[in-house]
C-alpha positions as CSV (number, residue, x, y, z in Angstrom):
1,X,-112.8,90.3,49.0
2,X,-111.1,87.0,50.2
3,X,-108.3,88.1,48.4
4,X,-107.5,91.7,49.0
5,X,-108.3,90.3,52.8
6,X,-106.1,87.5,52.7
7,X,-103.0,89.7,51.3
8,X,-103.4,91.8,53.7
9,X,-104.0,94.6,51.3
10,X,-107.1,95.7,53.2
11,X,-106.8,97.5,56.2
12,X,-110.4,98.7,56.4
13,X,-113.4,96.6,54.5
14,X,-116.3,99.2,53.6
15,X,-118.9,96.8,52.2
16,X,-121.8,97.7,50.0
17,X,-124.7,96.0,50.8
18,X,-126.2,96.7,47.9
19,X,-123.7,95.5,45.3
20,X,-122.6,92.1,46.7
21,X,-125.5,90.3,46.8
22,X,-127.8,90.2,49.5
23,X,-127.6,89.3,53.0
24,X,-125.8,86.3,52.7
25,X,-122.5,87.3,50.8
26,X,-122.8,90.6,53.2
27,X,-122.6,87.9,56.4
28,X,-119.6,86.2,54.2
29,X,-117.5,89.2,54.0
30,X,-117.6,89.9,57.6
31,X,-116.8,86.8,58.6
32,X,-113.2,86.6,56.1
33,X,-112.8,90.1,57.5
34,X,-113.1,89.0,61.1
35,X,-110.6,85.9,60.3
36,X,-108.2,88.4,59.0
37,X,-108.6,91.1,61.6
38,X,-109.9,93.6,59.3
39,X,-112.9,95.7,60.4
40,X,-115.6,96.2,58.9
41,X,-118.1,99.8,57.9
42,X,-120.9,98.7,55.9
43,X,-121.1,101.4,53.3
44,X,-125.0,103.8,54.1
45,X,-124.5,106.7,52.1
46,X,-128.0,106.3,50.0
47,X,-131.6,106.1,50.3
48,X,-132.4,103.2,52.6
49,X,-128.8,102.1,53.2
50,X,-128.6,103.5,56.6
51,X,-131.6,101.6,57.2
52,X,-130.1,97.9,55.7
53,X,-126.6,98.3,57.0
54,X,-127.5,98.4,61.1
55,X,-128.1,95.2,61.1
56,X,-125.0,93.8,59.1
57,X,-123.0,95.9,61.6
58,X,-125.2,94.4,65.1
59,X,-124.5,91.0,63.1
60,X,-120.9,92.0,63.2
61,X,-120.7,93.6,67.3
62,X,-122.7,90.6,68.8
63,X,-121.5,87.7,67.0
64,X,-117.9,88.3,66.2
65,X,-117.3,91.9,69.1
66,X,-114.4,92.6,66.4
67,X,-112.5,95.9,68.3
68,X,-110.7,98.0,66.0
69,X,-107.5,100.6,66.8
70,X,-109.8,103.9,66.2
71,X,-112.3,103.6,68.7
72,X,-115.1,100.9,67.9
73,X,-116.9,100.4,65.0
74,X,-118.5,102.7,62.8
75,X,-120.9,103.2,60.1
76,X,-121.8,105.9,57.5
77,X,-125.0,107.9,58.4
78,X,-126.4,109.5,55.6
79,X,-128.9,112.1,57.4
80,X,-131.8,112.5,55.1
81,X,-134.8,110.4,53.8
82,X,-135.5,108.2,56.9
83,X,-139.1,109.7,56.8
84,X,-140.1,107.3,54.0
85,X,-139.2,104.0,55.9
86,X,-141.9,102.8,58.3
87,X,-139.2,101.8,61.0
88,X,-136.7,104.3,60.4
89,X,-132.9,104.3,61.6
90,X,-132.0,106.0,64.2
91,X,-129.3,107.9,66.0
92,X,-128.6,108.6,70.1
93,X,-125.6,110.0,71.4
94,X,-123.5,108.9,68.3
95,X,-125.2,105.3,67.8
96,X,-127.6,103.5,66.0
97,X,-130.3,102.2,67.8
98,X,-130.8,98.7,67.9
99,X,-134.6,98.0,65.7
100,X,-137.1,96.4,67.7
101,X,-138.9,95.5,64.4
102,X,-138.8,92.6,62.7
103,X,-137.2,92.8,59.1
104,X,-134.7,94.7,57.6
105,X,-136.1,98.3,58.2
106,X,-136.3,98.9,54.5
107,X,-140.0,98.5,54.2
108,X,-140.8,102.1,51.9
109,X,-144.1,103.8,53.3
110,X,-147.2,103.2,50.7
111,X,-147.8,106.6,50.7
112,X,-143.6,107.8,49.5
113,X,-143.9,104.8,47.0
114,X,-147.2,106.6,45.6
115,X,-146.0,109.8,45.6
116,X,-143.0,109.6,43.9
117,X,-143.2,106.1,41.8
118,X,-142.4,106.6,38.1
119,X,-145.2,107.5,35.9
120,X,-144.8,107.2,32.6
């Protein structure tokens, strides 16, 4: 990332929170994208990502406000699934809303992980 961002071959960065390595590298990313200006959308299109991404992105709106050209930031919302977390992700009028839980919302309920765990 530091140097696509750096180039200034990136003009949006669409992380995967999944792929780059956990929280840490995710809180990395944002911060070379903020140094270069680029924004960030954390990639949600799968099971659970929804659910991880809303906090990289409140990470991202209260401790660096980045403000980008097309309105704000913005995050996938992938509309299906949420009713096997135990603190789901939500949507109001266009926008997450904040979690008032502690973690990172992607706490599977006992009962999803028992139906459809793999049997051999």
């Amino acid at each position: 990332f530091k140097q696509f961002l750096s180039s200034g071959a990136m003009q949006v960065c669409q992380i995967d929170a999944c792929r780059v390595g956990g929280v840490n590298e995710n809180l990395a990313i944002i911060l070379l994208a903020a140094k270069a200006g680029v924004p960030v959308i954390p990639h949600a299109g799968g099971c659970g990502l929804s659910e991880a991404v809303q906090h990289l992105a409140m990470f991202d709106y209260v401790a660096l406000g980045q403000d980008v050209e097309f309105g704000g930031r913005l995050i996938e919302w992938a509309d299906h699934l949420h009713e096997h977390f135990a603190a789901p992700a939500s949507i109001v009028n266009g926008s997450y809303v904040t979690p008032t839980q502690p973690g990172a919302s992607t706490e599977m309920l006992a009962s999803s992980v028992e139906e459809y765990r793999h049997r051999p």
